[in-house]
N, C-alpha and C positions, 0 to 999 in steps of 0.2 A: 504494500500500500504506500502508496506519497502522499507524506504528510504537509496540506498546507496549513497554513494558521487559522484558515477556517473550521478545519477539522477538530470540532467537538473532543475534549479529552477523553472524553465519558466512554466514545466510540473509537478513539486510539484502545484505549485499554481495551474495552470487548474482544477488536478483534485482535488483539498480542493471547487474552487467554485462548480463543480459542482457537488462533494458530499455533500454540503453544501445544494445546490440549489435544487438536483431535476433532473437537464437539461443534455440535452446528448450534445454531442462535432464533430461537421461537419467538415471533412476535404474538404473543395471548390477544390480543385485541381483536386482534386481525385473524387468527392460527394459521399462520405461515410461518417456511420452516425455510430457515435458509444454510445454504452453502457458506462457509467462509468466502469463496469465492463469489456466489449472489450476492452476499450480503456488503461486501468490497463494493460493487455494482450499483448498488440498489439503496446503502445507507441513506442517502440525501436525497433520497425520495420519501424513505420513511424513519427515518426520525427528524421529529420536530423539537426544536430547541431555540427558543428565543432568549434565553439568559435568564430567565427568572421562572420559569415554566417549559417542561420537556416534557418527553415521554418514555425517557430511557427505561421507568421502572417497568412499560409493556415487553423486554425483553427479557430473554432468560436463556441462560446457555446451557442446552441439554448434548448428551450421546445419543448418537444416531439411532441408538436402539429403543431410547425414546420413546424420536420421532414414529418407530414403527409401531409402539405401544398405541400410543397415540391415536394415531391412524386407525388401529384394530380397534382403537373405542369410539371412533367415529362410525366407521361403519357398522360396528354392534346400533347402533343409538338409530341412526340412519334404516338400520335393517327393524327395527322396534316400531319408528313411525310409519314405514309403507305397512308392518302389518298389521297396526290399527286403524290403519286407512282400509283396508282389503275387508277387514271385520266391519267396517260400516259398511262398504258394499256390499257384504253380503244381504242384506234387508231390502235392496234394489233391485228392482227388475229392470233393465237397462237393454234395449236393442239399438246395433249402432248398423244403418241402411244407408244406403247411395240413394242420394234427392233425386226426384224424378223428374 
């Protein structure tokens, strides 16, 4: 990374641990999971920092293994709402035909 004097200290340090470490950097707010490398890319799009108010605390640097945690809980949650949706179908009689 090249560091100019605009670059947030907050996000110097981020990314030294987790090119240090290994670990990618989740934005909660958002749940997006980035790359050391995305995130090199993409910081100055998403973190906001005016001096008096930021939003570095939306980050969090996890292990990839995590992120795949993660993910496996989304789609559990994801897989729960379509089948409560399917059980309210069920009480529907629904025909879907070509307009004439």
């Amino acid at each position: 990374m090249n560091r100019n004097k605009l670059t947030p200290s907050d996000v110097v340090s981020l990314i030294k641990t987790v090119r240090v470490n290994g670990f990618w950097i989740y934005h909660e707010r958002h749940q997006r999971l980035y790359t050391l490398e995305e995130f090199e890319e993409n910081w100055i799009k998403v973190v906001h920092s005016d001096g008096k108010v930021n939003n570095f605390k939306e980050f969090k640097i996890v292990n990839p293994m995590y992120a795949v945690r993660l993910c496996e809980r989304w789609i559990d949650i994801a897989n729960q709402r379509e089948q409560e949706i399917l059980k309210k179908l069920e009480g529907y009689n629904a025909e879907f035909k070509v307009k004439k």
